[in-house]
N, C-alpha and C positions, 0 to 999 in steps of 0.2 A: 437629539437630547436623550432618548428613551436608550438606544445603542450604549453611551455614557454611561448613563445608573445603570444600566444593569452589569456591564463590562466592571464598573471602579463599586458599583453599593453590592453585587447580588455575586458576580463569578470569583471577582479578585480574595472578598472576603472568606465564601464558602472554598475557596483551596487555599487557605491557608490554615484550617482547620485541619487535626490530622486525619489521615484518612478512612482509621474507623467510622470516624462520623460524618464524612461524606457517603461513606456506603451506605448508614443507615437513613440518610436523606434519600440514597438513589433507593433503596427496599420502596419507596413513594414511589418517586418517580417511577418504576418497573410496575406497579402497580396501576399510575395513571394510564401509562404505555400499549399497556396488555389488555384492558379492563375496562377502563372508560373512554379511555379516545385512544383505539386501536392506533399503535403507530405503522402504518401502511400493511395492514394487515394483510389483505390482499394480494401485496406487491409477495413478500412475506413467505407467504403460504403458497401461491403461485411457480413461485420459482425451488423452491424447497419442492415440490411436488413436481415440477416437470423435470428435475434433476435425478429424483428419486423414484423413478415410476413404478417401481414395481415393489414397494415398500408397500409393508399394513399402512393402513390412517391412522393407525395408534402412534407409527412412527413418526407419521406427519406432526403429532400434536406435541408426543415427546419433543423433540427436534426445537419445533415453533415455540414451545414454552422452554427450551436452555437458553436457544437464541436471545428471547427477550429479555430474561436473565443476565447474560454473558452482554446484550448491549447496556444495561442500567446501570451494570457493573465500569462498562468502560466508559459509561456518562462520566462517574464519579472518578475516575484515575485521568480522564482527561481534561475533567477540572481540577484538579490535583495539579496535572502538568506545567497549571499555566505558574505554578509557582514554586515546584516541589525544588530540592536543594537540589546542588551535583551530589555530594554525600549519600544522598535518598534513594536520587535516580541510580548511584552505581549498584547501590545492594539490591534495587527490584530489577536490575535488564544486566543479565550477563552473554559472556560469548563462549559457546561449547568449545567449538575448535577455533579461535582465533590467529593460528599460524598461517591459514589460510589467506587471509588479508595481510597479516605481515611480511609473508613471501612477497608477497606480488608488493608492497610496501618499499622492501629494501631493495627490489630492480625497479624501480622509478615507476612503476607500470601507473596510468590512471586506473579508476577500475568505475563499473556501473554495477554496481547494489539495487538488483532488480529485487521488490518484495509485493504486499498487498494488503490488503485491507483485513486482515486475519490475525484473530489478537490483536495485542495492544500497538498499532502500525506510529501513534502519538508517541510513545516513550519511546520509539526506535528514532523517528523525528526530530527528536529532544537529545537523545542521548548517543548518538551516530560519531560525533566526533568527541567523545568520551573513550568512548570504546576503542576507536581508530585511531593512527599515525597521521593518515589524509586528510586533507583539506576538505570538508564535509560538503556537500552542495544539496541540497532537495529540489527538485524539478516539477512546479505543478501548477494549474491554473488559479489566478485569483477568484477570488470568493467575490459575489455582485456586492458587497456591504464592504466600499472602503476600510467604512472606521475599523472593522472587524477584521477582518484582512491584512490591516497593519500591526494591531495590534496582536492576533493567534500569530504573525508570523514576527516580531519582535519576542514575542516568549519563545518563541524556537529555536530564534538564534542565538538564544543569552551563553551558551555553551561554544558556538562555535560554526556550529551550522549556517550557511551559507544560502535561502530561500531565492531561488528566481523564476521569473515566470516562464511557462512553456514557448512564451512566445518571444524571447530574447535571451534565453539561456546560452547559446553560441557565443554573440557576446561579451557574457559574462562570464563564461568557462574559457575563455582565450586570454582574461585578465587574470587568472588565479596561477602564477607559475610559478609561485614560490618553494611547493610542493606538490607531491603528488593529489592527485583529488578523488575521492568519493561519492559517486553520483544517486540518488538515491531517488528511484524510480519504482512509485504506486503503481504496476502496470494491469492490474485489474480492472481499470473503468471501461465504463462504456464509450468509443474514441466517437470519431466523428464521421468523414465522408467515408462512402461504401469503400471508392474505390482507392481511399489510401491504407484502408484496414487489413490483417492478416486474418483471414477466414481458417478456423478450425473446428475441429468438433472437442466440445470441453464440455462435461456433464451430460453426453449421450445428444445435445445437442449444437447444432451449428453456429457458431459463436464468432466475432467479431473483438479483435483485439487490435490495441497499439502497436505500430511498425518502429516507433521512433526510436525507441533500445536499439533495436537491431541496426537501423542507421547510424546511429551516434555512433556504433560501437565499430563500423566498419571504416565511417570516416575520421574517427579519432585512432584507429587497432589500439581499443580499449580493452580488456579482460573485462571477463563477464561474471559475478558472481550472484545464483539468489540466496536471498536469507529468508528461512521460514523461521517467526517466532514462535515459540512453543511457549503455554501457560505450566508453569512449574507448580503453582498454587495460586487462590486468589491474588491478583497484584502484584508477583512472581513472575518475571519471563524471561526463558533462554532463546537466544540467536543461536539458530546451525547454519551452518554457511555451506553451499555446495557450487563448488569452481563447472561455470557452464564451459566455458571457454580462453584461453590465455591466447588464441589467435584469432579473430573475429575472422578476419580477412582470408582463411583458408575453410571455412568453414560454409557448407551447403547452405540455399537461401533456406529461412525459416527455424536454419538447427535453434538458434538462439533464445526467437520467441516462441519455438516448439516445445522445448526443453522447459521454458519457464512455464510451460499451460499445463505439462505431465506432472510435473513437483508441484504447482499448487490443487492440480486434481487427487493427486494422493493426500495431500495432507488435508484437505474440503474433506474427501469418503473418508479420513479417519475419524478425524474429529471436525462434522458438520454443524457445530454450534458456536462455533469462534468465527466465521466466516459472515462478512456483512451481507446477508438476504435482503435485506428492505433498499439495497439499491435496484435500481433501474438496470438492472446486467442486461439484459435480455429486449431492452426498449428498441433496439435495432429490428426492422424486421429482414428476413435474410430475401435479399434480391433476388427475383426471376434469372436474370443474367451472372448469376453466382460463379460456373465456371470459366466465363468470358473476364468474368473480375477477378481471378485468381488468377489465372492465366495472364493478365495486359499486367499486372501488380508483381507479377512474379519476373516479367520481360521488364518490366523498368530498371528494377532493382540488380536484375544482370546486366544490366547495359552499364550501369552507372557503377558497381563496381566490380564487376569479374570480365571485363570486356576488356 
């Protein structure tokens, strides 16, 4: 019942309000955040500080105070999302180079739309099969809160987008052949078992990523491309699109999800305050037997497909 009210009395109302005055709600909320009930401050500060080590503490706090900022801000465009127009969504999320996708568009190619949690990842979400030719699909775990679940991923698809869960997506991507598809892959979290993860060093430390791009993409010989958004101005955001690969299946183990950990490590060290810090990135701790796990991880993955 409480999920309800607040979903149909408290979110649906507040984004349909325009967005000036969601901002000026979220100036609150950033305030509560920061201020009174630290939103995982800790976590926060923690990872901001072991990334940047060798940074003054002045830059720790600069940093930690745009951060919290830059999240209050996308509280309020992500309650915006759940209602804003296609008309709206086109004029704030554009595409620098869009011929990129188009190419790969007019040779039938699929492609996987590797991006992450930096800037606004909802409007891209939202407005993925706006932008595109392709059949839109997002790739991601459900949320433990049905009701809620149903309904952020019902506002997603109202465009065109395509939501399935990580854990049936195969099937669902083998029913879409009408057109070409567009995979759209958060590959920033924190994955799961040691030894199915891609161990790399990302922010000076040793970091644990998703293998599953890199599979899909060999067992499908999908193209690979990431898109980093860039904030143009508040509530303003461009898509650049950088082609990783148009041959999955020729390409060295790792080049794929290598290549995506170097492009969002450059654009984190540009601009460090658009980058989600209050996740758990780093809740992995890295295994004793780390180069035995790189290695057995590295022989699977030749066996199954360069053998």
């Amino acid at each position: 019942m409480l999920d309800r009210f607040l979903y149909y009395c408290v979110a649906i109302p507040w984004s349909v309000m325009p967005l000036w005055m969601i901002y000026r709600l979220s100036d609150l909320f950033y305030f509560v955040i920061r201020f009174i009930i630290p939103y995982r401050r800790e976590v926060v500060v923690k990872n901001i500080t072991n990334s940047f080590p060798d940074k003054h503490p002045e830059y720790y706090k600069i940093i930690t105070q745009r951060f919290y900022r830059y999240f209050a801000n996308m509280f309020a465009e992500s309650v915006k999302n759940l209602t804003i127009s296609e008309k709206n969504l086109r004029k704030r999320l554009k595409v620098r180079n869009p011929e990129i996708m188009q190419e790969l568009y007019d040779e039938g190619r699929d492609v996987l739309l590797l991006s992450s949690h930096y800037n606004n990842w909802e409007f891209l979400i939202n407005g993925q099969s706006l932008l595109f030719d392709f059949q839109a699909v997002g790739i991601g775990m459900p949320l433990s809160n049905k009701f809620w679940d149903k309904k952020l991923n019902e506002r997603r698809e109202r465009f065109g987008m395509k939501v399935v869960n990580a854990q049936n997506y195969k099937e669902v991507l083998s029913t879409l052949q009408d057109k070409p598809t567009a995979t759209l892959i958060l590959n920033d979290q924190s994955p799961g078992k040691n030894e199915n993860c891609y161990w790399t060093t990302f922010l000076g430390q040793e970091t644990a990523f998703y293998f599953g791009a890199e599979i899909l993409a060999n067992q499908n010989n999908a193209a690979v491309v990431n898109a980093t958004i860039h904030r143009v101005k508040k509530g303003y955001y461009e898509i650049e699109l950088f082609p990783i690969t148009k041959e999955p299946r020729n390409e060295e183990y790792g080049f794929i999800t290598g290549t995506y950990v170097k492009l969002l490590e450059k654009d984190i060290i540009d601009n460090p305050e658009f980058w989600l810090w209050s996740h758990k990135r780093w809740k992995k701790g890295v295994p004793e037997n780390l180069d035995e796990i790189k290695a057995e991880h590295k022989a699977r993955f030749m066996e199954k497909f360069r053998s």
